[in-house]
C-alpha positions in Angstrom: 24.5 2.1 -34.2 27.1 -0.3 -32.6 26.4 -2.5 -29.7 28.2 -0.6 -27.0 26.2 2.6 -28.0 23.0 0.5 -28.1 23.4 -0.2 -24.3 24.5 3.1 -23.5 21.4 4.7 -25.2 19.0 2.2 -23.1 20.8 2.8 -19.9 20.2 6.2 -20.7 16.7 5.9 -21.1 15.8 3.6 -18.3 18.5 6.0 -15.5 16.2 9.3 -17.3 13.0 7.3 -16.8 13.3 6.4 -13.6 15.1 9.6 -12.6 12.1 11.8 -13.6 9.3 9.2 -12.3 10.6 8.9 -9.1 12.8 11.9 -7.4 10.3 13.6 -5.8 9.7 10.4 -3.3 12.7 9.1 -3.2 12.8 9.8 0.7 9.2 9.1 0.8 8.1 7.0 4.5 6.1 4.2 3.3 2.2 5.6 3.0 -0.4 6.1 0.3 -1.7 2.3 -1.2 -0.3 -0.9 0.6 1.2 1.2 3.2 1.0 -1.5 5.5 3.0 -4.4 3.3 5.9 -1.4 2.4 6.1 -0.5 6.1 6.5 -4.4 7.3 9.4 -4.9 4.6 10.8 -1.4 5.9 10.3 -2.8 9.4 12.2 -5.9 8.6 15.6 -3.6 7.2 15.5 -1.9 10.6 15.3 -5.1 12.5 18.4 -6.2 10.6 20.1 -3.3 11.7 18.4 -3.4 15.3 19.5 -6.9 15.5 23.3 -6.7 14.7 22.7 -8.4 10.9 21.5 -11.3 11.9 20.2 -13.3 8.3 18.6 -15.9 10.5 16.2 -13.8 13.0 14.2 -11.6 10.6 11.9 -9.4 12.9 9.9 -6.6 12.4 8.7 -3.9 15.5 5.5 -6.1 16.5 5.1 -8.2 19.0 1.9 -9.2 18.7 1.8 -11.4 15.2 -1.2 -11.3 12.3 -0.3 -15.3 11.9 -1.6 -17.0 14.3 -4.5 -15.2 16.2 -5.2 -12.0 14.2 -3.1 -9.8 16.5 -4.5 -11.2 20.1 -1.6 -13.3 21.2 1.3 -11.2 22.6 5.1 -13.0 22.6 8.5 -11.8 23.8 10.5 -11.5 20.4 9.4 -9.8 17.2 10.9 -12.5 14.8 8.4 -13.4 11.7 8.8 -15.8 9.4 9.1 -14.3 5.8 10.2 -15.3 2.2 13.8 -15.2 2.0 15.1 -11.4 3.1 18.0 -11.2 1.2 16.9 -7.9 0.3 16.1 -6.5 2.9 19.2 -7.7 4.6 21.2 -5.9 1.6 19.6 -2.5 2.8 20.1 -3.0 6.5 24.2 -2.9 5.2 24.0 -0.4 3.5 22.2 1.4 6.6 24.9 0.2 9.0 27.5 1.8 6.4 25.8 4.8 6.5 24.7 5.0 9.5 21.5 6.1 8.9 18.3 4.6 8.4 16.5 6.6 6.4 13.7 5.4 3.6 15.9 6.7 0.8 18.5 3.9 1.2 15.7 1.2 0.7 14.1 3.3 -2.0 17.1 3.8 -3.7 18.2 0.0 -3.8 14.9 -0.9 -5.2 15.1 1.3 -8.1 18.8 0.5 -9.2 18.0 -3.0 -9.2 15.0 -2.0 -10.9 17.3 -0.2 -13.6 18.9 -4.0 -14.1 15.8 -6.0 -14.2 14.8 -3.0 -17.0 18.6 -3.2 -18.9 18.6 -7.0 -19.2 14.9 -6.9 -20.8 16.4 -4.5 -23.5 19.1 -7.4 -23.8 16.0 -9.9 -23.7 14.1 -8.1 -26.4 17.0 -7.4 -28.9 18.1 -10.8 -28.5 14.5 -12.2 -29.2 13.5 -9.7 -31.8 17.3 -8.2 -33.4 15.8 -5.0 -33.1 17.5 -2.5 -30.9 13.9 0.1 -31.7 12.0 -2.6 -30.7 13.9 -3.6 -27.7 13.4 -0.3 -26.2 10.5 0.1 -27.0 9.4 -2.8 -24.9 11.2 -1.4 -22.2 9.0 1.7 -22.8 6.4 -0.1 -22.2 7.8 -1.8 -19.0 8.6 1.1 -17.6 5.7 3.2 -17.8 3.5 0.6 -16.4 1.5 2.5 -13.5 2.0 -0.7 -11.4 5.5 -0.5 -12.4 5.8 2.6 -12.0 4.6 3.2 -8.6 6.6 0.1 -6.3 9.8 0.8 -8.9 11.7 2.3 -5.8 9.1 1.2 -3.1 9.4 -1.5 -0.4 8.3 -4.8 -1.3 10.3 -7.4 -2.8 8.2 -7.6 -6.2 11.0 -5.4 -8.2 14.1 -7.0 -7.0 12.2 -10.4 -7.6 10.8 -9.6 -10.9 14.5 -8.2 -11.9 16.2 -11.2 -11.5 13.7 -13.2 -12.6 13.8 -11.3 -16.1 18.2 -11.8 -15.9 17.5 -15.4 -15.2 15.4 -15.7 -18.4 17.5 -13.3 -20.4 20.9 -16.0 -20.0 18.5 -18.9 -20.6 17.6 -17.8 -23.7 21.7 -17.3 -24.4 21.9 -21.1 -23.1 19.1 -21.8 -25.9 21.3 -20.0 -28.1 24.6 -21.5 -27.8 23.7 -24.5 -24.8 26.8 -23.3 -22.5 26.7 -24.4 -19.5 27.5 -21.3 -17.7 24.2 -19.6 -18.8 22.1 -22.5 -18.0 23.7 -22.5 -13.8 23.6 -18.4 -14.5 19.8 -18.3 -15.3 18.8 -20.7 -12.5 20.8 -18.6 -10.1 19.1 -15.8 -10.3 15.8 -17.5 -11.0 16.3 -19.4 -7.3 16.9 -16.3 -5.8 13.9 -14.6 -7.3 11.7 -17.5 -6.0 13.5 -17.7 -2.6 12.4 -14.0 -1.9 8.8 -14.1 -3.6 7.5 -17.2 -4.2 5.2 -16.2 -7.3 8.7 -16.1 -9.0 8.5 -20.1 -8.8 6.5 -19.9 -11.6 9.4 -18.6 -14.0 11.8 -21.3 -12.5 9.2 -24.3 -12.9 8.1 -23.0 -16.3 12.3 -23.4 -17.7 13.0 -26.3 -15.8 9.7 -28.0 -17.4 10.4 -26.8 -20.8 14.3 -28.1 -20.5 13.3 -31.7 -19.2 10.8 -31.9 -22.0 13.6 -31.1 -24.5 16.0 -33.5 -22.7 13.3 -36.4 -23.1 13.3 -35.5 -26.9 17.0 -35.3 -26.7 17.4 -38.6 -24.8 20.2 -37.1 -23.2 20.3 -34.8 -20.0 23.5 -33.1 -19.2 25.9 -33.7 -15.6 25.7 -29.4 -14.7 21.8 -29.3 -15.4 20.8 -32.3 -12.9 23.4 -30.2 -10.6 22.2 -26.8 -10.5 18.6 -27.6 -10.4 18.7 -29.8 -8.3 21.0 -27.6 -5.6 17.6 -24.7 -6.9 15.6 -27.1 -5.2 17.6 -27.9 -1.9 18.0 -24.6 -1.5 14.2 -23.7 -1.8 12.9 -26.3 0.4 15.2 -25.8 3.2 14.1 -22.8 2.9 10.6 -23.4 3.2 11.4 -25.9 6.3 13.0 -23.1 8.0 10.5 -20.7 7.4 7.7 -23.0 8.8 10.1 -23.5 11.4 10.0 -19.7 12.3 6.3 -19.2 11.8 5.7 -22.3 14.1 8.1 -20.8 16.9 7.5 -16.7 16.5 4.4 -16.5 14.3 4.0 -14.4 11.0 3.0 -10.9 9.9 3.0 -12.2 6.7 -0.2 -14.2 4.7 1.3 -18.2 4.0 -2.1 -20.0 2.9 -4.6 -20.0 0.0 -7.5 -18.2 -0.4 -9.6 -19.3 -3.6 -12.7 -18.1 -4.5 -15.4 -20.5 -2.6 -17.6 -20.1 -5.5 -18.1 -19.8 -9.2 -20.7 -16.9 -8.3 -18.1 -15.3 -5.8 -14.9 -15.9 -8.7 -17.2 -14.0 -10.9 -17.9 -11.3 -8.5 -14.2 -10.7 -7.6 -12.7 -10.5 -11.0 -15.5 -7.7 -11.5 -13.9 -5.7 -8.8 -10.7 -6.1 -9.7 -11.6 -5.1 -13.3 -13.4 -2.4 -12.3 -10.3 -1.2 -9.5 -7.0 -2.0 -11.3 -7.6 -2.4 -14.7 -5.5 1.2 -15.6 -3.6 0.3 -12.8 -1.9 -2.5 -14.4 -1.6 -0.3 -17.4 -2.6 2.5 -19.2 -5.2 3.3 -22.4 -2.3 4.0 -24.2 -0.6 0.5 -23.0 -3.9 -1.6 -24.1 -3.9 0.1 -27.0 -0.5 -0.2 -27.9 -0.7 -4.6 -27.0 -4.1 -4.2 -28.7 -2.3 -2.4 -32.4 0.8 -5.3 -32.1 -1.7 -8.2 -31.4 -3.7 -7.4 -34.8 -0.8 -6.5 -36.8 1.2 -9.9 -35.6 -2.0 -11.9 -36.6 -2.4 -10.4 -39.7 1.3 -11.5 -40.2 0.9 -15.0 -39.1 -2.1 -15.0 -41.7 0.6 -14.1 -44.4 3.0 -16.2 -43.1 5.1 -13.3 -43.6 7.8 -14.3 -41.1 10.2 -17.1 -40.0 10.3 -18.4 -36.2 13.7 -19.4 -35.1 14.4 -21.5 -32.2 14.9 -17.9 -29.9 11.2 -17.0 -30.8 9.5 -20.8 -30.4 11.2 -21.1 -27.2 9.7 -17.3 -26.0 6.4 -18.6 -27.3 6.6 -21.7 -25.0 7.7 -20.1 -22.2 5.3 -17.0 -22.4 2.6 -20.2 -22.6 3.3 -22.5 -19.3 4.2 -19.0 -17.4 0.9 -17.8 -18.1 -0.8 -20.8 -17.1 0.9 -21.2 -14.1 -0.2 -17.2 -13.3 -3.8 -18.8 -13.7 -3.0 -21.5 -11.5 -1.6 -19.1 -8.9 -4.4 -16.5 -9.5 -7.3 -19.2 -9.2 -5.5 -20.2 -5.6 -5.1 -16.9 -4.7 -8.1 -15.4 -6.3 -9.2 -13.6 -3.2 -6.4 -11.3 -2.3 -6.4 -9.6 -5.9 -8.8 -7.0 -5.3 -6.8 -5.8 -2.7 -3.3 -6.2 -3.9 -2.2 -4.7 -7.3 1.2 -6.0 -6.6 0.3 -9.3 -7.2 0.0 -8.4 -11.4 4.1 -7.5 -10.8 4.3 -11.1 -9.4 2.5 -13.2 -11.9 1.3 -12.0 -15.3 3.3 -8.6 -15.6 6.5 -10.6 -17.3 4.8 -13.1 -19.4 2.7 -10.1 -21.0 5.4 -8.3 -21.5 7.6 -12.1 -23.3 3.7 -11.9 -25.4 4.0 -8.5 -26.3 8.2 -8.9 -27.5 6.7 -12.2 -29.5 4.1 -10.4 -31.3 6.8 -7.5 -31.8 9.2 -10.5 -33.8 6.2 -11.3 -36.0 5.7 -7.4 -37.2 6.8 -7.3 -41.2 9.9 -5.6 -41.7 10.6 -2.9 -44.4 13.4 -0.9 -46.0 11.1 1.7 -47.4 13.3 4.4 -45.7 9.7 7.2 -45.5 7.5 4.1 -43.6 10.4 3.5 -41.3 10.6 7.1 -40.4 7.2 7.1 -40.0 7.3 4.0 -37.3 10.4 5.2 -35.5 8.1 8.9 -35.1 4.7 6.8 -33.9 6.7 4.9 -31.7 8.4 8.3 -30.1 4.4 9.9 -29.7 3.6 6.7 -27.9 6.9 7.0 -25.2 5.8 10.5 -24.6 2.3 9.6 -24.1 2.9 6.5 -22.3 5.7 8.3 -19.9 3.0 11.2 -19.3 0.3 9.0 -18.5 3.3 7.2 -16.1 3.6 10.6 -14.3 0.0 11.3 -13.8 -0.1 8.0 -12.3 2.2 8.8 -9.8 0.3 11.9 -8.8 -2.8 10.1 -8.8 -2.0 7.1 -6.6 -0.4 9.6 -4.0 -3.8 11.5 -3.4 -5.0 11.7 0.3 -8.5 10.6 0.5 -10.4 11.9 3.8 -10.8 8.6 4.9 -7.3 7.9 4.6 -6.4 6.4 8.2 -3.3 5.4 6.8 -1.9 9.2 6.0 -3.7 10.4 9.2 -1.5 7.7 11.3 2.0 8.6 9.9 1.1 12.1 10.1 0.6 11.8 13.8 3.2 9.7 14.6 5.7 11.6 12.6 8.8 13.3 15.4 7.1 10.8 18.2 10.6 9.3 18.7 11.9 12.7 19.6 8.7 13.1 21.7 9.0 9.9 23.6 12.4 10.9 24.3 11.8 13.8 25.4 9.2 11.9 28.4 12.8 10.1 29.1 11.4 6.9 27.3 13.9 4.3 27.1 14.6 3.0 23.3 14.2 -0.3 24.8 10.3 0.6 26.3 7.6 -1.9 25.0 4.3 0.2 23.8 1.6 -0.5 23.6 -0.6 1.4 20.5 -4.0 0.9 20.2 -5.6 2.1 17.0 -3.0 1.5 15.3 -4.4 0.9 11.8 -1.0 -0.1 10.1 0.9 -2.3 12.7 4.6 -1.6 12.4 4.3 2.3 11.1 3.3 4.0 14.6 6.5 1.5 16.1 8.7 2.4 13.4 8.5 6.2 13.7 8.4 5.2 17.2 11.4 3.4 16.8 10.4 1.2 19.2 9.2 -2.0 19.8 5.5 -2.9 20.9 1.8 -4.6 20.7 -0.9 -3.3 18.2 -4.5 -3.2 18.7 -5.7 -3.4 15.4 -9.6 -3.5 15.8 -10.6 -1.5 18.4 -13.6 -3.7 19.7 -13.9 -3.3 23.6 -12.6 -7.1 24.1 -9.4 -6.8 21.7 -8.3 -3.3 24.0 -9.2 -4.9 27.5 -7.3 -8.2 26.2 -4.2 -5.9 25.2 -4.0 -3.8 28.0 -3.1 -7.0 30.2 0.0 -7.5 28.5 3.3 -6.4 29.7 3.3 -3.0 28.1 5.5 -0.4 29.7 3.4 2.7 28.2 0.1 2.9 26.0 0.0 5.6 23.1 -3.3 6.5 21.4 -3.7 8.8 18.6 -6.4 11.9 20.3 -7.9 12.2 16.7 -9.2 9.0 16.7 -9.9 8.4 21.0 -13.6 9.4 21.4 -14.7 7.4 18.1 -12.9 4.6 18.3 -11.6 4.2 21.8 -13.7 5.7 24.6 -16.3 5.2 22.5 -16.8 1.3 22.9 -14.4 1.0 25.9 -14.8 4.2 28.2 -13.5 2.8 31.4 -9.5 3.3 29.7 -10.1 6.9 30.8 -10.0 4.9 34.6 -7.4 2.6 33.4 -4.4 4.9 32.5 -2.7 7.9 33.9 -1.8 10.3 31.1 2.3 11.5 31.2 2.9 13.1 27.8 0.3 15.3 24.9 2.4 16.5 22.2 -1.6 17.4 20.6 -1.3 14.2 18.4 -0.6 11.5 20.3 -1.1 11.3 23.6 1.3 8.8 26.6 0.1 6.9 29.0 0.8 4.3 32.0 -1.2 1.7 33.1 -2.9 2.9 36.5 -3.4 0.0 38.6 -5.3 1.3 41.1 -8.0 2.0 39.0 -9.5 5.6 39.9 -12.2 6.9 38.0 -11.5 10.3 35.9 -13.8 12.8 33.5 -13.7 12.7 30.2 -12.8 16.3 29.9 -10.0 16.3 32.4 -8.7 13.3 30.9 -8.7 15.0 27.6 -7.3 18.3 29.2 -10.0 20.3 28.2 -10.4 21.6 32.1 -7.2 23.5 31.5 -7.7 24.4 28.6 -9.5 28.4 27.2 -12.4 28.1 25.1 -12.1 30.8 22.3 -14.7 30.4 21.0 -18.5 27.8 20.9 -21.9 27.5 18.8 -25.0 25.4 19.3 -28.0 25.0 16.8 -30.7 22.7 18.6 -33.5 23.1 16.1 -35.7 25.1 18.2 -36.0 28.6 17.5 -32.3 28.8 15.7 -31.5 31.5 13.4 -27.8 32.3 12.4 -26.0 33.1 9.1 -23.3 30.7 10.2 -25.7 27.7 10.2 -27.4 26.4 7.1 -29.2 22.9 5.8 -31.4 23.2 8.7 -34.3 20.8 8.0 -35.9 20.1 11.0 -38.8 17.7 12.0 -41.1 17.6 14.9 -41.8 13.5 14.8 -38.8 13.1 17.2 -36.2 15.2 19.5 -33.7 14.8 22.3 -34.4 17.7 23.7 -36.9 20.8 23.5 -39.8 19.6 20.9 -37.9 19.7 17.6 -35.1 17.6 16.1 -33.1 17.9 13.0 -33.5 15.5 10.3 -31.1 14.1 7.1 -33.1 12.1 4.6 -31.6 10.2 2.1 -32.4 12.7 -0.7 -30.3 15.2 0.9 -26.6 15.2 -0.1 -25.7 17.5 2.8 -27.1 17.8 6.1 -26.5 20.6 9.1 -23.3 23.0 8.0 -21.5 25.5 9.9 -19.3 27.7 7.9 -17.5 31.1 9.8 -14.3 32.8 9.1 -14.5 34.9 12.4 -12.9 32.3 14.7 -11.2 34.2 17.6 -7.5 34.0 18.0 -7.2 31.0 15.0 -4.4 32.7 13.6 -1.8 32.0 16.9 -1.8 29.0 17.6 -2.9 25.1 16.4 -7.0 24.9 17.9 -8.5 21.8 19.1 -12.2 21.4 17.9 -14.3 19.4 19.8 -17.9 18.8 18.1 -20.6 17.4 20.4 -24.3 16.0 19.5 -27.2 13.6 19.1 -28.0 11.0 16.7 -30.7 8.4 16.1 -31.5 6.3 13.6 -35.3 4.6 13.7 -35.0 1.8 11.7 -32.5 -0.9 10.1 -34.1 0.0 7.3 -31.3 2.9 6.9 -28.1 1.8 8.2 -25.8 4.0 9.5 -23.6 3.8 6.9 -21.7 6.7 4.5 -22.5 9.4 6.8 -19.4 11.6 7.0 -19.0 14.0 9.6 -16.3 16.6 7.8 -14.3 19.4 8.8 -12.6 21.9 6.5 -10.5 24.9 7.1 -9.9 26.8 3.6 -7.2 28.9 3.3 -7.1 31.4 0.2 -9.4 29.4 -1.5 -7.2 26.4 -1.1 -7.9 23.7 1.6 -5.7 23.3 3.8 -7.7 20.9 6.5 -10.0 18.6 4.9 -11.0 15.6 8.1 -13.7 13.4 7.8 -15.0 10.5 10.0 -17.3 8.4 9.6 -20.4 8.2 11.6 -20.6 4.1 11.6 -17.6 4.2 13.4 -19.6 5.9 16.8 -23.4 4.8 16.3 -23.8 1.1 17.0 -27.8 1.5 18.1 -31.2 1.7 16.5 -34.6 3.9 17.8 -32.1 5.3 20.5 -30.2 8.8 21.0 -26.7 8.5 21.0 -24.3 11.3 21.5 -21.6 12.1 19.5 -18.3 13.9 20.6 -15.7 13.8 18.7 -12.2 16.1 18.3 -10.3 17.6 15.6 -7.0 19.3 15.3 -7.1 22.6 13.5 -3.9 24.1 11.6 -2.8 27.6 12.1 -4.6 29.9 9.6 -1.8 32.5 8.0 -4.0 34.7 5.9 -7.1 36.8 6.6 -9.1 35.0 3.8 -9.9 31.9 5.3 -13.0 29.6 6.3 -13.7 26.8 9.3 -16.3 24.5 8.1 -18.2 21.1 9.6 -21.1 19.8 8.1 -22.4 16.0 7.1 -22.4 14.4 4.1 -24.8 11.7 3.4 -22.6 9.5 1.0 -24.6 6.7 1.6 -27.7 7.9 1.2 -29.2 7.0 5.0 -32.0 8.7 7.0 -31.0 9.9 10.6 -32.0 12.4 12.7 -29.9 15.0 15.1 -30.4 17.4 17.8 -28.2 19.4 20.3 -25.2 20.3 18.1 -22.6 22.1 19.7 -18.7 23.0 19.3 -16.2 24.5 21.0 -13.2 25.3 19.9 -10.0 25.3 22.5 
């Protein structure tokens, strides 16, 4: 096959890959895992735009910064300090070119450069191994990387990074070759640009410059456009960094710029166990460790035989592959603590040194003429793509499931059309909000489109603190009000003088004159019809609709009976009915009221998940669930419970309304005075 169809056939591959992987979420708002970094980089496009292109003021939609203070110190201006934007800044043209704003453009952008950083590994791997099979084969197994797979056309800066870092390596290797200058200033290029936008990507840039000055020192010679370029790499990095700490000192940051090693050997141990046990088929797949795994072995068993010649290309990948991986330990020990909760950082460090291992251990494999045992190879190595691509898919599938916990799906969900809702209450664009609860800072303000202060944690100081700041409306979302609002802070109801309900969020002002108000007129339930109620108080009880009824007599809120969950009980009190009045007009509002106590700390509230499920022809199509640690703060005391749920309109005459709890964590508490209504 000539060269030109060589590098037709891998763009093929790598456009069909990433075609099939990806187009059902290409317009996709950023949700599902690491929402809340994809949103922030999506912020920062928008402020671009917002901000009439301006490289030097990168700003997201919050006010309030993470860095310093944790969200408690308010300022004018939304600038953040940030690695290098370039990319971002890219999108925000292309948006202003459009005109439109939409996640597509950003999604897009990220998985065409991803489509380069894949192309120039093909051109990596055939020049390292003079195989084109095994040069897309290694892209293969790039590209079906779940980790891969899943940010290729996200939000963050990993891909773009990682694909320039792999075109900076790809023309120092051609330098190696044929030592012209023009690849050596080429590869540093794009390797400074990789590190300016995510520092992790230093680690490629230190790891050639080392290996060069090494060689120079052997060489006794260093050359005139080598001193130049990497020394203009460096300029460029550290005024970079000086103006970033410039920025964080002036605005603040909603972006992490410290260390966080483990503090112990003990707690080092216990945090590679989670991450182990969370990411490991994250990273990559069976078929992927088997695959490294099958090359590894065979590669050895070559080395054994000495059944192959290294040229300078491959001694040089070796070297490389070596001081990048140890400087991915380096990073990883001084970062250790942030790996269970970011996959993401794999793409930064030891993703492309792997995958340099993997084409080394590729160069050593024996090669035959034996036509039969290359047919059989090229047909293995075909069952392996289609494996590895299917396992890819699932991935994408899997990582994209909504968990009933999921605050970070429930949030977008109810903040999705709130710009055309705030409009609507004659909002200006230019309103500040103020949204407390909002779980992922800039996503409520972004489909807001608006600009604003977060409460994060709803602790009664952190809302009372933020409702003193100049905030021309507050928004809270109704689902989560009475757990984690009223809750610990029920004097907001006095505070704030509703203007706007659209039944997800809910608009208010700040009310100066600080009258008092019911919870039930506050929440609109006085003009609201009940359809329909139900109450089980363990007393004399008996209804089909009602079931896991255990009651005890040790204890009780009212009457002389109380119900009781034990921590051998999976499920506790259910309600299950598909006679709900009138369900089928209109979207319900289910408001589920009751008593709970738990005796001793013996039993933490903890795990105890108060669900709600409407099922639809067999097929779910509410599934709610909150946790009860979120609402019961006290021990040996009742505490009552009222919380609200939305319910969807029901289309077909086979359907079910169900609530009931379920004792995850395996607690004791007991219950009493359960009621609904349903409005």
């Amino acid at each position: 096959m000539k060269v030109k169809q060589q590098k037709i056939t891998a763009v093929v591959v790598i456009v069909l890959l990433g075609f099939i992987l990806q187009k059902n979420y290409i317009n996709e708002f950023p949700s599902h895992i690491h929402a809340w970094a994809q949103s922030d980089r999506y912020a920062i496009a928008k402020g671009f735009v917002n901000n009439g292109l301006n490289l030097s003021k990168p700003e997201t939609f919050v006010l309030n910064h993470q860095f310093p203070g944790g969200f408690k110190m308010t300022s004018k201006e939304s600038i953040t300090s940030v690695d290098f934007p370039i990319h971002e800044y890219i999108v925000a043209a292309f948006m202003k070119t459009f005109g439109s704003t939409s996640p597509w453009l950003f999604r897009t952008y990220t998985l065409l450069y991803s489509f380069l950083g894949l192309f120039f590994l093909f051109k990596l791997a055939k020049l390292l191994t003079g195989s084109f099979k095994k040069a897309i084969f290694v892209v293969v197994i790039a590209a079906t990387s779940p980790v891969f797979v899943y940010y290729q056309n996200g939000f963050l800066p990993t891909i773009p990074s990682l694909s320039n870092a792999i075109i900076g390596l790809y023309f120092y290797f051609n330098f190696s070759k044929n030592r012209q200058a023009k690849y050596f200033i080429i590869a540093i290029l794009f390797l400074t640009v990789a590190a300016l936008n995510r520092t992790t990507f230093l680690i490629p840039l230190i790891a050639v410059v080392s290996i060069e000055f090494v060689l120079a020192l052997k060489r006794k010679s260093i050359k005139k456009y080598q001193i130049v370029s990497v020394s203009l790499s460096m300029i460029c990095i550290v005024g970079y960094v000086l103006y970033n700490n410039y920025l964080r000192a002036l605005h603040g940051s909603m972006f992490l710029n410290y260390l966080m090693p483990a503090c112990s050997f003990d707690e080092a141990v216990d945090i590679l166990t989670i991450v182990k046990e969370k990411w490991t088929y994250a990273y990559f797949s069976t078929t992927h460790y088997f695959v490294f795994t099958g090359v590894v072995l065979l590669a050895l068993v070559s080395f054994l035989r000495k059944n192959f010649v290294l040229d300078r290309s491959n001694s040089l990948s070796l070297a490389l592959s070596l001081v990048m991986f140890v400087g991915c330990l380096s990073f990883g020990i001084l970062m250790l603590k942030q790996y269970p909760a970011h996959d993401y950082y794999f793409l930064d460090t030891f993703y492309l040194p792997l995958l340099l291992i993997f084409t080394f251990g590729l160069t050593l494999l024996p090669k035959t003429t034996v036509q039969w045992v290359q047919g059989i190879k090229t047909a293995l190595v075909v069952v392996i793509s289609i494996v590895l691509f299917m396992a890819a898919f699932e991935s994408q599938t899997n990582r994209r499931k909504i968990a009933s916990w999921n605050r970070t799906s429930s949030t977008i969900h109810n903040f999705t059309n709130s710009e055309e809702f705030l409009n609507s209450l004659n909002i200006s664009s230019d309103a500040q909000i103020l949204v407390i609860d909002a779980y992922a800072p800039n996503i409520p303000l972004l489909l807001m489109n608006r600009k604003g202060n977060v409460v994060m944690t709803t602790y009664r100081e952190n809302i009372i603190k933020a409702l003193t700041w100049d905030n021309d409306y507050i928004v809270i979302q109704n689902e989560f009000f009475l757990s984690d609002i009223y809750s610990v802070f029920p004097e907001f109801i006095d505070q704030v003088t509703i203007i706007g309900n659209n039944g997800y969020i809910t608009v208010c002002t700040k009310n100066e004159a600080d009258i008092p108000q019911n919870l039930n007129t506050f929440l609109g339930f006085d003009h609201r019809t009940i359809i329909t109620s139900g109450e089980f108080t363990f007393e004399n009880d008996s209804s089909t609709l009602w079931s896991n009824t255990q009651r005890t007599d040790k204890t009780h809120h009212n009457g002389k009976h109380a119900g009781m969950l034990t921590s051998n009980m999976e499920f506790g009190l259910t309600f299950k009915s598909n006679e709900v009045p009138r369900i089928r007009e209109e979207r319900r509002l289910l408001n589920i009221q009751g008593y709970f106590k738990r005796d001793t700390e013996k039993f933490p509230v903890t795990d105890i998940e108060l669900v709600v499920v409407v099922n639809q022809d067999s097929k779910p199509i509410l599934y709610k669930s909150l946790n009860l640690q979120h609402v019961l703060k006290l021990t040996g005391t009742w505490e009552k419970v009222d919380l609200n749920f939305e319910l969807p309109i029901v289309t077909s005459d086979e359907y079910e309304l169900a609530f009931y709890l379920w004792n995850t964590g395996k607690t004791e508490i007991y219950l009493d005075d359960i009621k609904f209504n349903i409005y």
